[in-house]
N, C-alpha and C positions, 0 to 999 in steps of 0.2 A: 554733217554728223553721221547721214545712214553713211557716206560713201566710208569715213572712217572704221565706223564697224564692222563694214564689210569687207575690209583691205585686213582688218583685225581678222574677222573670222578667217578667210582665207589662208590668212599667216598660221593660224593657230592648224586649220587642217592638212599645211603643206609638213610643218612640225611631225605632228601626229603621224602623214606617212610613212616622213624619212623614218621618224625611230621605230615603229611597223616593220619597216623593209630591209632590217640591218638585227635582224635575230639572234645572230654571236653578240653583239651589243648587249643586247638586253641580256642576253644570262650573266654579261660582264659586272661592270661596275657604269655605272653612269657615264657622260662625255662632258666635258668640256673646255674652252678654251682657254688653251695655258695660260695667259695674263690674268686671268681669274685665281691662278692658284701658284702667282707668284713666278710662272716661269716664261719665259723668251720663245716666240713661235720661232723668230728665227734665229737663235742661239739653238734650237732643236734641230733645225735642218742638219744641222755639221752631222748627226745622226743618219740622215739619208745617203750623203755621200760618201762617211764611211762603209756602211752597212753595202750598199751596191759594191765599192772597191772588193772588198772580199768576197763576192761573190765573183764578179769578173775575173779574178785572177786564181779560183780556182781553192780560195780556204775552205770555202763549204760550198753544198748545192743548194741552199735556202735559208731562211730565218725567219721568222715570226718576233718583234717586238714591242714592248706597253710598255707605259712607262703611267703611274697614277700619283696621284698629288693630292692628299685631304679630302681623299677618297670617290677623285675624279678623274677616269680616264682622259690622258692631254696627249698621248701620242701612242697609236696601234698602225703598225705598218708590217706590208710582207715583202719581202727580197729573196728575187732569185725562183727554186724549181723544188717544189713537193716532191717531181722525178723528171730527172730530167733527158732519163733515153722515150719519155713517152711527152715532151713538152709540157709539161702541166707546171704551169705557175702554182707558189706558193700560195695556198688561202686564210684566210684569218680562223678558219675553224678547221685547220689542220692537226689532227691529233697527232700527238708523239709518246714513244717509251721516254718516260719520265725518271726511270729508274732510277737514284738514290735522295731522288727530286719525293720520291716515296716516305720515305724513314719519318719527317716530321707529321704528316698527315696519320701514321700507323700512330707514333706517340701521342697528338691528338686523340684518337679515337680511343686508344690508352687510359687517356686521360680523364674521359669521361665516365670511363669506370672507377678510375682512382676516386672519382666526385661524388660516388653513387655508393663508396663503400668498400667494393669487391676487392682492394687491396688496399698494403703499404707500403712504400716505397722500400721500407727495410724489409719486408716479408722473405726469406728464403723461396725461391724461385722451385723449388723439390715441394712444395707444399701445394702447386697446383700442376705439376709439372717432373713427378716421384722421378723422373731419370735423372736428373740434375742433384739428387739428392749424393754429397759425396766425393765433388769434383778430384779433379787428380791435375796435377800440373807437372806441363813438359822439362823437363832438366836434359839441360844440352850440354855435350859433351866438350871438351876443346876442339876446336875449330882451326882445320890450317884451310880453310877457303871451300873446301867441296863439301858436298850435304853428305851426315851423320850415314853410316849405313844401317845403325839402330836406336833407340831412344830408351832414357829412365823417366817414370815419373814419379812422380811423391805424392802422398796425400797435402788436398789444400789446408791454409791455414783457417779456413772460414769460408763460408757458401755460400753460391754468385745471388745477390739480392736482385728484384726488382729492380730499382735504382742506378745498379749496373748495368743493368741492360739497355733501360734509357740513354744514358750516358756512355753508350761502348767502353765500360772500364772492366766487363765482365771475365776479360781475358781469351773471350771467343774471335778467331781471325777468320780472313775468308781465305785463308790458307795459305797466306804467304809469306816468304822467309824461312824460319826455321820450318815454318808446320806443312810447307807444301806439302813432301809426300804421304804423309799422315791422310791431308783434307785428302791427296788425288788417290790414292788407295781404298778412300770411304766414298768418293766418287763426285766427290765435294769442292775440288778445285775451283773459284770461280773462273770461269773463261773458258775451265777442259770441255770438252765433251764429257756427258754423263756418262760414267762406270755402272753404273748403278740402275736397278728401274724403281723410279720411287714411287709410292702409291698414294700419296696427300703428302701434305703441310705435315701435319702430324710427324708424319715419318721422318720427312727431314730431318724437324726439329731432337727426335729421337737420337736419330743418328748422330748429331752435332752431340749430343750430351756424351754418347759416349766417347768424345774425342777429347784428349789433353787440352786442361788450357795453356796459353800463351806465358802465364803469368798471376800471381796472386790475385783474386777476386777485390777490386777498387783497388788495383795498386795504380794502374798507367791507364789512358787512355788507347787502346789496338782497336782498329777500324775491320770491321766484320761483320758476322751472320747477328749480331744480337738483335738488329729491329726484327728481324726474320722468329726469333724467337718470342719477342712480344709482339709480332702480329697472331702466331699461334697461342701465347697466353689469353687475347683479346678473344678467340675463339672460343676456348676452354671457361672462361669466367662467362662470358656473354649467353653461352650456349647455342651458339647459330654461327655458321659457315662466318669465315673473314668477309668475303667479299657484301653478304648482307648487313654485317655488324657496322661495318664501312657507311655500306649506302644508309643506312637506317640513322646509323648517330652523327654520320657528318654530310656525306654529299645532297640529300632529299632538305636535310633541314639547311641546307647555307644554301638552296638554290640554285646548284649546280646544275648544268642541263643532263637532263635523262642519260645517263648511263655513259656522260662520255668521259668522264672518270672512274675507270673501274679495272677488274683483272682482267677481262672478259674483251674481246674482239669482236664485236658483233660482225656477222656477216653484213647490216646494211651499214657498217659503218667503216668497212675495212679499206674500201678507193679514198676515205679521208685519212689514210695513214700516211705521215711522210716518209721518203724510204733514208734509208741508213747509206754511207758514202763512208770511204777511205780513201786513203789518199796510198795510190799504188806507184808503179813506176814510172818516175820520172816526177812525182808530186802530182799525175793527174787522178781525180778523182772516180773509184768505181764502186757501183753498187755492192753492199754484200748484207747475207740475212744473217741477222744477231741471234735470232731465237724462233722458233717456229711461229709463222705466221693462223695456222690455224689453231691456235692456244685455247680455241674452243674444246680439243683433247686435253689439254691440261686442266681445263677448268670443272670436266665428265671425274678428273681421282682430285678435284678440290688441294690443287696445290697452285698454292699463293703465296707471293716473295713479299711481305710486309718491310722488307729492305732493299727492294727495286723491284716493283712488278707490273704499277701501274703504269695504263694508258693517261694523257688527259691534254685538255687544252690551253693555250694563254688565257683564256678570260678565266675556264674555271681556277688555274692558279691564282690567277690576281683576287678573284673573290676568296679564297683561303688564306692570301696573304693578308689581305684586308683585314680578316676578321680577327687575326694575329694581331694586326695591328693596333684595332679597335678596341685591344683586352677581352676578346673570346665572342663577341657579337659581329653583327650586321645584319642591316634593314630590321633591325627589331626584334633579331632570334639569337636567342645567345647559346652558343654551343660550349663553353668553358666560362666559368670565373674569372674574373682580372686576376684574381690571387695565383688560380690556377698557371695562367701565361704570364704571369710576372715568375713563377717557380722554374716552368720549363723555358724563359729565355733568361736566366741566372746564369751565371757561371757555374757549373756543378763539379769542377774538377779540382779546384784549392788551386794549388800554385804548378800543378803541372800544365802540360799546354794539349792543344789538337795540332793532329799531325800538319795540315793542310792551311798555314797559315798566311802561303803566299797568294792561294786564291779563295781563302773564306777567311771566318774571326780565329783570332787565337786562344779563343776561351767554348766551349763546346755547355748548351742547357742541355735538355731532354727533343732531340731533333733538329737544333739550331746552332748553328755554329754564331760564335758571338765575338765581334770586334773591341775589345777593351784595352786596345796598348797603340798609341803615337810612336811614330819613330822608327819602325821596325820595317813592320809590312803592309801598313796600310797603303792608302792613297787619297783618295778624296772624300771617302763616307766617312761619316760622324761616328763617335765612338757609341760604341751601342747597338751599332747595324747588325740585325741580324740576317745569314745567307745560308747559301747551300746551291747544290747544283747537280745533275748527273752525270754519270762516265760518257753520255751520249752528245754532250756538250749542249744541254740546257742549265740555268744557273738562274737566281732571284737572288735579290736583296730587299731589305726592309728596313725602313732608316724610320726608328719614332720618332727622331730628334725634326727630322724635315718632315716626319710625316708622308712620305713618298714609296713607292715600290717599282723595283727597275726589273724585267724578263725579258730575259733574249731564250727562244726556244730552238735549236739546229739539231740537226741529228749526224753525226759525225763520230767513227772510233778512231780512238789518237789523237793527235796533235797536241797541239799548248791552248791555253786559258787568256792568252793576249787580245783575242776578240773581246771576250767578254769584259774584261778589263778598262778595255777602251769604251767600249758602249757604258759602262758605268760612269767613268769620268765625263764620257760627251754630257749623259746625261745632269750630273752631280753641275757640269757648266751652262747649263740652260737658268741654274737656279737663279732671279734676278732682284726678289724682291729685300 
């Protein structure tokens, strides 16, 4: 009997170490093993020696990815090189630009003002935010193939709501198509070099107001600066800097670890940044900077991309996907209403569609792109999945139906969405029960 309990205690202290010694763990989601939550350890492997191939042959220089099940981590793995002109293998607590990986976390925290009062989803957007007040829309000329050398516009027929914004229906683009030279003359092109020297958030958002829209306010869905704008509404109703509003309503209360979800680079945190790769000539891959690595300047004039700006990690996404998942909680804290995550993963569009149906849902809520149509473009997720991903080639899914959340994190400009693709199916085949 003593010898049992002391093989007990033992057990329980060797426990006790490993979860101790595995710290990106614990800010995660729990661990355990896949047959417990339905799925195949070794139906998961076909995972492993995908995710290596592509690295070996040169698609990306790294990956990071989880994969959670009924809100238990059953596979976290890293492939490949954080950087690989300095050998540093990839780490589980690799931070990365998250960028449009951003947009639903800003509607979240959105959201929790929407809870508290400080809007309505119909609210005219001029009513906390007077430049908006007015809008004008671009009328394009006939077209034999080369861009306008001038532009008309019109008054709108009604003024971009709230609601529009959430749902990119507000007519605001990041400047592409007809509006390039318009955005690259305001200094606004995504991708140009800044024309511009902007001085906050504020300003931006300023400046976007004075620009044409794309199109009538809730007519189409145009994929643009509008989270960028309600992360500065978020500002303005809150009364405190974005990046506090952030940490205060969402990352502190969902248990995010200390600040490695944020706008902000810290200096002790910056040798965990993965670096960024393209694929140059010949298809091999070379380093290149996306955006200034010491954004600690940018963050001295408080300018914040609440449409791609964050930093952050796999675990702490998976705990925001989670809490998604869960109807607005985890471990206890509830950060939204069900009512509220049942609204922002809706369809909000009627019968029009999102542009990006071949690698996310065909139906767009308030931050989520939402899968509702067989037959077209899905593949193996359940209808209902909600996704999203960044230009940097990180991507999530969130399936209520299984209950599951799949993240592959890389950092890569270009290419195609076929990785990620395939790592959703590997994983959607593990499911066994």
């Amino acid at each position: 009997m003593k010898i049992r309990l002391l093989l007990k205690f033992k057990a329980l202290l060797v426990l006790s170490v490993c979860i101790h010694s595995l710290p990106c763990f614990a800010q995660g989601l729990p661990i355990t093993q896949p047959e417990r939550v339905g799925l195949s350890s070794k139906r998961l492997t076909l995972i492993d020696g995908y995710m290596q191939s592509v690295v070996e042959e040169g698609k990306i220089s790294g990956a990071v990815v989880l994969i959670a099940r009924r809100g238990k981590t059953v596979y976290f793995k890293t492939f490949g090189w954080m950087d690989i002109e300095t050998n540093r293998a990839m780490e589980k607590d690799a931070l990365f630009r998250i960028a449009s990986m951003t947009k639903p976390i800003t509607c979240t925290v959105a959201m929790t003002l929407y809870e508290e009062g400080l809007f309505l989803l119909n609210d005219p957007v001029w009513k906390y935010i007077p430049e908006f007040k007015d809008p004008r829309v671009l009328v394009l000329p006939a077209s034999d193939g080369q861009e306008p050398e001038s532009y008309q516009t019109i008054p709108a027929e009604g003024e971009i709501h709230v609601r529009h914004l959430l749902n990119h229906t507000s007519g605001i683009s990041y400047g592409n198509g007809p509006h390039d030279r318009i955005y690259r003359d305001a200094g606004l092109k995504l991708g140009d070099p800044p024309r511009r020297e902007l001085t906050s958030t504020g300003d931006l958002v300023r400046t976007l107001a004075g620009l044409p829209l794309l199109h009538q306010p809730g007519e189409k869905f145009t994929y643009g600066y509008s989270h960028d704008v309600v992360g500065y509404l978020i500002e303005v109703l809150d009364g405190a800097p974005m990046d506090v509003s952030y940490r205060e309503r969402l990352f502190e209360p969902l248990g995010m670890k200390d600040k490695d979800t944020d706008f902000i680079l810290s200096d002790e945190k910056r040798d965990r940044l993965a670096s960024v790769y393209r694929h140059g000539k010949g298809g091999k891959l070379e380093k290149i900077q996306v955006r200034p690595e010491n954004s600690n300047s940018l963050s001295e004039k408080r300018i914040f991309s609440g449409g791609g700006g964050l930093y952050s990690t796999i675990s702490d996404y998976a705990r925001f996907c989670q809490m998604i998942l869960n109807g607005g909680k985890l471990d206890g804290v509830r950060i939204l209403s069900r009512k509220t995550v049942e609204l922002m993963t809706t369809n909000s569009l009627g019968e029009g569609y999102a542009p990006f149906r071949v690698v996310s849902g065909d139906k767009y809520g308030y931050g989520l792109y939402i899968r509702t149509e067989r037959g077209v473009y899905d593949e193996i997720e359940s209808m209902g999945t909600l996704s999203g991903g960044g230009g940097l080639k990180t991507r999530y899914w969130i399936d209520p139906e299984e209950q599951m959340i799949c993240i592959l994190m890389a950092q890569l400009r270009g290419g195609n969405w076929l990785m990620h693709h395939k790592f959703r199916n590997l994983a959607y085949q593990a499911i066994v029960n």
